[in-house]
C-alpha positions as CSV (number, residue, x, y, z in Angstrom):
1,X,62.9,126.7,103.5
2,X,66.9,127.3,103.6
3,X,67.8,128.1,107.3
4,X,71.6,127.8,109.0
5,X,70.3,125.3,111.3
6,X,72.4,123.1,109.0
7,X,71.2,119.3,108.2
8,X,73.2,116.4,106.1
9,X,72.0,117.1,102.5
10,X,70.7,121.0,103.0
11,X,72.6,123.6,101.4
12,X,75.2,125.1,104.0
13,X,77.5,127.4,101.7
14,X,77.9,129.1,98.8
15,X,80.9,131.1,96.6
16,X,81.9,132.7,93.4
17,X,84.7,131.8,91.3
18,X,85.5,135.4,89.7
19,X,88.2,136.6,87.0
20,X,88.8,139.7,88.8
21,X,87.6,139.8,92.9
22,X,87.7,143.3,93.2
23,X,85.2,144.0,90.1
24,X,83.0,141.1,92.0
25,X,83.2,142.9,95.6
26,X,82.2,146.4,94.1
27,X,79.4,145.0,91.8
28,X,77.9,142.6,94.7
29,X,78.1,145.0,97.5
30,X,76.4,147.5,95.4
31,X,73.7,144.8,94.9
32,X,73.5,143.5,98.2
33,X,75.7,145.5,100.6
34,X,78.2,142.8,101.1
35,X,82.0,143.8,102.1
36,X,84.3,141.1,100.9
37,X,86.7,140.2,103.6
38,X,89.9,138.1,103.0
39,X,90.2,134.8,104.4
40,X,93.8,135.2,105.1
41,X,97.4,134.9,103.3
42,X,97.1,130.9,103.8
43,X,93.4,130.9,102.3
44,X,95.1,131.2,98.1
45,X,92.8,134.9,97.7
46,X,89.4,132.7,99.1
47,X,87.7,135.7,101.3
48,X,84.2,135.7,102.5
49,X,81.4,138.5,101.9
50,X,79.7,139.6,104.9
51,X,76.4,141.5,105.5
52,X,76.8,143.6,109.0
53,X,79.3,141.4,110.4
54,X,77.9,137.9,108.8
55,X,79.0,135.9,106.1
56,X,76.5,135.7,103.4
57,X,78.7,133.7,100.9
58,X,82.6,133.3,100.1
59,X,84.5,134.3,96.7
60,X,88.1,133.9,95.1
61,X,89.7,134.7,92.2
62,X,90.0,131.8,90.1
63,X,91.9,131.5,86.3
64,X,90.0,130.1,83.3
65,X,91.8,126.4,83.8
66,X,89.7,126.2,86.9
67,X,86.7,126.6,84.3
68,X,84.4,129.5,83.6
69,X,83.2,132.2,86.9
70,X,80.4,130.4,88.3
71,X,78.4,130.4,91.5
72,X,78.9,127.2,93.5
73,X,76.2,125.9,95.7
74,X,77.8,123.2,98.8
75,X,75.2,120.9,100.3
76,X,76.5,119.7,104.0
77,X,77.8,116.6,104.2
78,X,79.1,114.2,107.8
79,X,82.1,112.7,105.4
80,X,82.9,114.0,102.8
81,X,85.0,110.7,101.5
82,X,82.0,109.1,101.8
83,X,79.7,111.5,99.8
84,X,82.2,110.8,97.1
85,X,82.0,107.6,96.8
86,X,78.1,107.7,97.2
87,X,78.4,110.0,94.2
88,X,80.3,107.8,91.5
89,X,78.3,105.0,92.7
90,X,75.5,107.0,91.0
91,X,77.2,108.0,88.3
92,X,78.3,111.1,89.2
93,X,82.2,112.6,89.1
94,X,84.6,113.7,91.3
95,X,86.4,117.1,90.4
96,X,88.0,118.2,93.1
97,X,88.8,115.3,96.0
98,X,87.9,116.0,99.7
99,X,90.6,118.4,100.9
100,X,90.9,119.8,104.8
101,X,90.1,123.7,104.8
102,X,92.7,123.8,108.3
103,X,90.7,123.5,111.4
104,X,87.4,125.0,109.4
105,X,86.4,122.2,107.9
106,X,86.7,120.0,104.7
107,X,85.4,120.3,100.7
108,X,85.3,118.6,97.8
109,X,83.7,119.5,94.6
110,X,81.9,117.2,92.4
111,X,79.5,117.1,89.2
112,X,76.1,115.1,89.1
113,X,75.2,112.3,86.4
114,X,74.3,115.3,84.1
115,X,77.6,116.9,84.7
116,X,75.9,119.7,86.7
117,X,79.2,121.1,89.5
118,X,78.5,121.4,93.1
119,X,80.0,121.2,95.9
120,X,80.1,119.8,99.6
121,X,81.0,121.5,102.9
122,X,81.7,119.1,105.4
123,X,81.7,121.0,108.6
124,X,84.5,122.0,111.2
125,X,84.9,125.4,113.2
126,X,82.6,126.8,110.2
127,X,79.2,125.4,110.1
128,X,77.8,127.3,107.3
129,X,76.9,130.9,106.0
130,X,75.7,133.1,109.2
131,X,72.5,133.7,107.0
132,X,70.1,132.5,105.0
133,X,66.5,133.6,104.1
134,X,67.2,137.6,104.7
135,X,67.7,140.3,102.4
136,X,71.1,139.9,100.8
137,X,71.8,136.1,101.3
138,X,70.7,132.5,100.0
139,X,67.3,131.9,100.2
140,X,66.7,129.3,97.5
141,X,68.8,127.1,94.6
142,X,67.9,125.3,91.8
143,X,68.7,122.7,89.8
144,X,68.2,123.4,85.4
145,X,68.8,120.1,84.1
146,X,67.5,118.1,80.9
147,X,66.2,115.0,82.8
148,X,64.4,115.6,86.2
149,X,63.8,112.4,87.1
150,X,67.5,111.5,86.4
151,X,68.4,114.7,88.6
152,X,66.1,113.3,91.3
153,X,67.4,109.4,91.2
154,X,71.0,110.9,91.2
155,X,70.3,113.3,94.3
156,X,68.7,110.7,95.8
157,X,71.3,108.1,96.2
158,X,74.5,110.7,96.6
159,X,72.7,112.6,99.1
160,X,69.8,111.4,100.6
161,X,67.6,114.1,98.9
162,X,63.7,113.5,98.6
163,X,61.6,115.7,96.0
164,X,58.0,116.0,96.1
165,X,55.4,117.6,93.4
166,X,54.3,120.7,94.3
167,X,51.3,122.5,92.3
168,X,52.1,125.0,90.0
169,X,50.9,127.5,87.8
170,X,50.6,125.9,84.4
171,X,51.4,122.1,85.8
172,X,54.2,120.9,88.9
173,X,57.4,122.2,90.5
174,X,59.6,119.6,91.6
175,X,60.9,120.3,95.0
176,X,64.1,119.2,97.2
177,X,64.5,118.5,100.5
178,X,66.6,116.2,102.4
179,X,65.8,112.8,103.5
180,X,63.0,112.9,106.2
181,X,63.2,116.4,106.7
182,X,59.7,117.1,105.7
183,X,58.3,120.0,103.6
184,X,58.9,122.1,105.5
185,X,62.3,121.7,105.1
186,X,62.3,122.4,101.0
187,X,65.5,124.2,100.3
188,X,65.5,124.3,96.3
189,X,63.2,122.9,93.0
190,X,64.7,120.8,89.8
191,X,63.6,122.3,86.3
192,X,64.4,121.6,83.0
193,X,66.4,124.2,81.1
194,X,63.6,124.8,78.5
195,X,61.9,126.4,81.8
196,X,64.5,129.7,80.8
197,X,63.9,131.2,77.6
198,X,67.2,132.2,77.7
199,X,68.6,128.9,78.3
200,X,66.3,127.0,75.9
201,X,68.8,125.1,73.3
202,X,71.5,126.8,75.0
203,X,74.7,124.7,74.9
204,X,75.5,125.4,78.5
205,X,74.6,122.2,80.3
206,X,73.4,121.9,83.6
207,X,73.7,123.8,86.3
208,X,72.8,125.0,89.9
209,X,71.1,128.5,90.3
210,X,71.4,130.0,93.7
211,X,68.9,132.9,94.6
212,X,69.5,135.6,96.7
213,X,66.7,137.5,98.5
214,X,66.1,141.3,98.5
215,X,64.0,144.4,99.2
216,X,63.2,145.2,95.4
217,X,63.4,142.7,92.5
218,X,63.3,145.7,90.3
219,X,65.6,148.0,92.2
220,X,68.1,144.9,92.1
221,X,67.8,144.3,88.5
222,X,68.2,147.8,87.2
223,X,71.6,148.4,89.5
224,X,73.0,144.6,89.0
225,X,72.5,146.1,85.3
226,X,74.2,149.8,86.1
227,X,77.5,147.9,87.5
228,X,77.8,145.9,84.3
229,X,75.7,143.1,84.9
230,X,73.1,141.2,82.1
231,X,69.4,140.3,82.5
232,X,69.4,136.6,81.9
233,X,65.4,136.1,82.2
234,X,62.9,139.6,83.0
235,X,61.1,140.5,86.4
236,X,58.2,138.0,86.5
237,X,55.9,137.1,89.6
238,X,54.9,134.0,90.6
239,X,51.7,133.3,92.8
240,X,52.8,131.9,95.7
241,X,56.2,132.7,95.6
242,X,57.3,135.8,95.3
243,X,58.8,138.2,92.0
244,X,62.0,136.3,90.8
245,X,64.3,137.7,88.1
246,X,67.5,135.5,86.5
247,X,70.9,138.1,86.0
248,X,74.3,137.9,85.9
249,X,77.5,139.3,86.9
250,X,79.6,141.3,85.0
251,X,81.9,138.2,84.7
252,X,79.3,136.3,83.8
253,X,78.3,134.2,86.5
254,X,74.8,133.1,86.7
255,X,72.4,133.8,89.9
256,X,68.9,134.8,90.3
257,X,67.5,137.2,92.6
258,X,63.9,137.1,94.7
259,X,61.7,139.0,97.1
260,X,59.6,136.2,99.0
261,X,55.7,135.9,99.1
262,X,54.4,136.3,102.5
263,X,54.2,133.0,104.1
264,X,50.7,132.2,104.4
265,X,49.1,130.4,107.4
């Protein structure tokens, strides 16, 4: 499960690239109670949203030549120039080259075999989100791709990811988790898109989901909805897992929302 005791490979951050920041801080703090906090005048508008003090995620406004508002998940990486490489070795691009964040650490952002973006965080004076796996941050991601077994060679050999077969309802759930980590240590599942109805021969490629846990699936829905969001797929629950529901911002970015099972012994 996602933690912030941060390994090479694990998700470690996570931001929105948004037309208009201050439509994105009013409809995410009413759906999570995040308070977007700017980074600083040398940070280009790149703030951070914080839950009680700790950052949850981080957010800018971007322009549509940086592409369309999008969630971004960053998996944590010891060198970043070498993750690149590692990356079009396997077929994979490099969008944005590793670049130094100041003293906080450096990014790059690159795009899978599939041409699925994401990022990596390689760390400095910031590790990672402060939280992970509470009510109003990141408690899972996932990858919607046409080929799985593509998804999972190309993970594989850029970051050291290993996926397993988990049993499912209706057949298997490929999980992610890095590279000797164990189970235990499953941050995030591949899928193919025709698992969304609403992305089922949709010509909007692949892509990462992040999910976001909270109190009341329905609760969250129905105000993502009154602050001018979209339901992407319905309220469903899933033995096992919890009750999961796909949405979107009012900008359009895609992210999915969860209240956990219980953990069973």
């Amino acid at each position: 499960m996602l933690t912030t005791r941060f390994v090479n490979g694990a998700p470690n951050w996570v931001d929105v690239g948004t037309s208009d920041i201050g439509r994105a801080s009013a409809f995410y703090g009413a759906l999570f109670g995040w308070r977007f906090r700017s980074a600083g005048p040398d940070a280009g508008g790149y703030g951070f949203f914080q839950l009680d003090g700790r950052t949850a995620a981080g957010g800018m406004q971007t322009t549509p030549e940086q592409g369309p508002p999008s969630w971004t998940v960053y998996f944590q990486s010891a060198d970043a120039e070498d993750t690149c490489k590692a990356v079009e070795l396997a077929h994979g691009r490099v969008l944005f080259p590793p670049m130094d964040v100041m003293s906080q650490g450096t990014m790059a952002i690159l795009a899978d075999s599939a041409g699925a973006p994401f990022g990596v965080w390689q760390p400095g004076q910031i590790k990672g989100v402060d939280m992970a796996g509470d009510p109003g941050s990141l408690r899972w991601v996932e990858l919607h791709t046409p080929d799985e077994a593509a998804a999972a060679a190309f993970y594989g050999a850029a970051l050291g990811l290993e996926t397993s077969a988990v049993p499912f309802p209706g057949g298997t759930y490929t999980c992610v988790n890095p590279a000797g980590a164990g189970q235990e240590s499953m941050f995030g599942g591949i899928v193919p898109p025709d698992d969304d109805p609403e992305e089922a021969g949709a010509a909007s490629g692949a892509y990462w989901l992040p999910y976001f846990e909270v109190d009341d699936v329905d609760t969250a829905v129905a105000r993502a909805v009154e602050m001018g969001g979209s339901v992407r797929r319905a309220a469903v629950d899933l033995p096992g897992v919890g009750r999961i529901a796909s949405l979107a911002d009012p900008d359009g970015a895609r992210f999915a929302v969860m209240r956990s099972a219980p953990r069973q012994a």
